[in-house]
C-alpha positions as CSV (number, residue, x, y, z in Angstrom):
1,X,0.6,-4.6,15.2
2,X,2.5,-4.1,12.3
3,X,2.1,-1.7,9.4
4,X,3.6,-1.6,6.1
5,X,2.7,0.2,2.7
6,X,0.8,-0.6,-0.3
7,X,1.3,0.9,-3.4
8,X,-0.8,4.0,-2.7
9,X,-2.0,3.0,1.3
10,X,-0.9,0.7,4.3
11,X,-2.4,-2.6,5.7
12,X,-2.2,-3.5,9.3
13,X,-1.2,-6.5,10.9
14,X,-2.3,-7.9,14.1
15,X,-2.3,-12.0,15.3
16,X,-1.3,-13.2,12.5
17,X,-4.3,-11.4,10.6
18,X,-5.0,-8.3,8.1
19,X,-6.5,-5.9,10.7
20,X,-6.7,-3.0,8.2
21,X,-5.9,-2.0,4.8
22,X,-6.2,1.8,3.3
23,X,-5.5,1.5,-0.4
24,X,-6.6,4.7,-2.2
25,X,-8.3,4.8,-5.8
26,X,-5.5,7.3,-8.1
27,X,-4.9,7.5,-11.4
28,X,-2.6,4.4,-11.6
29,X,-5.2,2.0,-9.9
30,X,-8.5,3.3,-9.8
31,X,-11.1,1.1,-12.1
32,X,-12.8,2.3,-15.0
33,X,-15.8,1.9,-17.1
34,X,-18.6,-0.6,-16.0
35,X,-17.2,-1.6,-12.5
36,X,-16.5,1.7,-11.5
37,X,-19.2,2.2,-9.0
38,X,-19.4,-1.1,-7.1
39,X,-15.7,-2.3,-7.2
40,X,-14.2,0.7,-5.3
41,X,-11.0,1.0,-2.9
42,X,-13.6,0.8,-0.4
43,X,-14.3,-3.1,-1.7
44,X,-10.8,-4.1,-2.0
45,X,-9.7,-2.9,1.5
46,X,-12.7,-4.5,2.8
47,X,-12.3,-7.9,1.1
48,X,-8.5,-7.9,3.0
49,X,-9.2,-7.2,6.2
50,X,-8.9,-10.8,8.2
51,X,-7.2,-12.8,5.7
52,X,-4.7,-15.0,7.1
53,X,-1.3,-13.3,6.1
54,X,0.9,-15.9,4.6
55,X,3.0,-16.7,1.5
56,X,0.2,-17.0,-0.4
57,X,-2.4,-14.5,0.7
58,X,-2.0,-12.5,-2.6
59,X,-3.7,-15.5,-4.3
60,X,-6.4,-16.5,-1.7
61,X,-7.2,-12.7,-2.1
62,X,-7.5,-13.2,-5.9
63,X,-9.4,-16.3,-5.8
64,X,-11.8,-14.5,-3.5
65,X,-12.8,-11.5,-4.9
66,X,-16.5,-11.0,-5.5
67,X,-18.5,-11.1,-8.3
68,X,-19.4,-7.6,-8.6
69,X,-15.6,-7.6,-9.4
70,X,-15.2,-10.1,-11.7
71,X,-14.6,-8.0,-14.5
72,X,-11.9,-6.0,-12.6
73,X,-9.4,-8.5,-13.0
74,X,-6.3,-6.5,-13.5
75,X,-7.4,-4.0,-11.0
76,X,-7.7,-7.0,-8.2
77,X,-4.6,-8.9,-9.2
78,X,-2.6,-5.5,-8.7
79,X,-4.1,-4.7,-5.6
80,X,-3.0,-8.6,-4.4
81,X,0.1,-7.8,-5.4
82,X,0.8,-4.9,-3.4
83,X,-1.1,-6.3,-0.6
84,X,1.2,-9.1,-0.9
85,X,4.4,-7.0,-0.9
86,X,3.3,-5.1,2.3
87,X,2.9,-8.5,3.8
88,X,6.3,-10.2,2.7
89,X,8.3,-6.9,3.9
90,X,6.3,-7.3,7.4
91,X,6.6,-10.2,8.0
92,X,9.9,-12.2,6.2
């Protein structure tokens, strides 16, 4: 298993698969207004865990994102790009 950071968390790699992810809501990435109750940290981390970890799993993990988020688009395109990061400096 291998663990690197997020911006504000870690995501865990196992198999060739995200096995966890712990990205905390803060100031500098917490969602406001209208999607603050049912687009948490809580559904981001969730949403990662057993993607396929690749060059491209910041965008599958942006494509994906569920409609309850829709409206969180900066919010879920940041948290891709982290996730993303944490990948490439695991695993290139």
């Amino acid at each position: 298993m291998i663990r690197r950071l997020l911006a504000e968390g870690e995501v865990d790699i196992a198999n060739g698969k995200i096995a966890s992810a712990s990205e905390k809501d803060n100031d500098r990435n917490s969602i406001s207004g209208p999607f603050a109750r049912r687009c948490t940290s809580k559904v981001f981390n969730n949403a990662a865990i057993g993607m396929q970890v690749n060059a491209s799993t910041a965008q599958t993990f942006f494509d994906n994102r569920p409609s309850m988020c829709s409206g969180a688009t900066y919010s879920w395109w940041g948290y891709a790009n982290s996730l993303q990061q944490a990948i490439d400096k695991a695993t290139y």
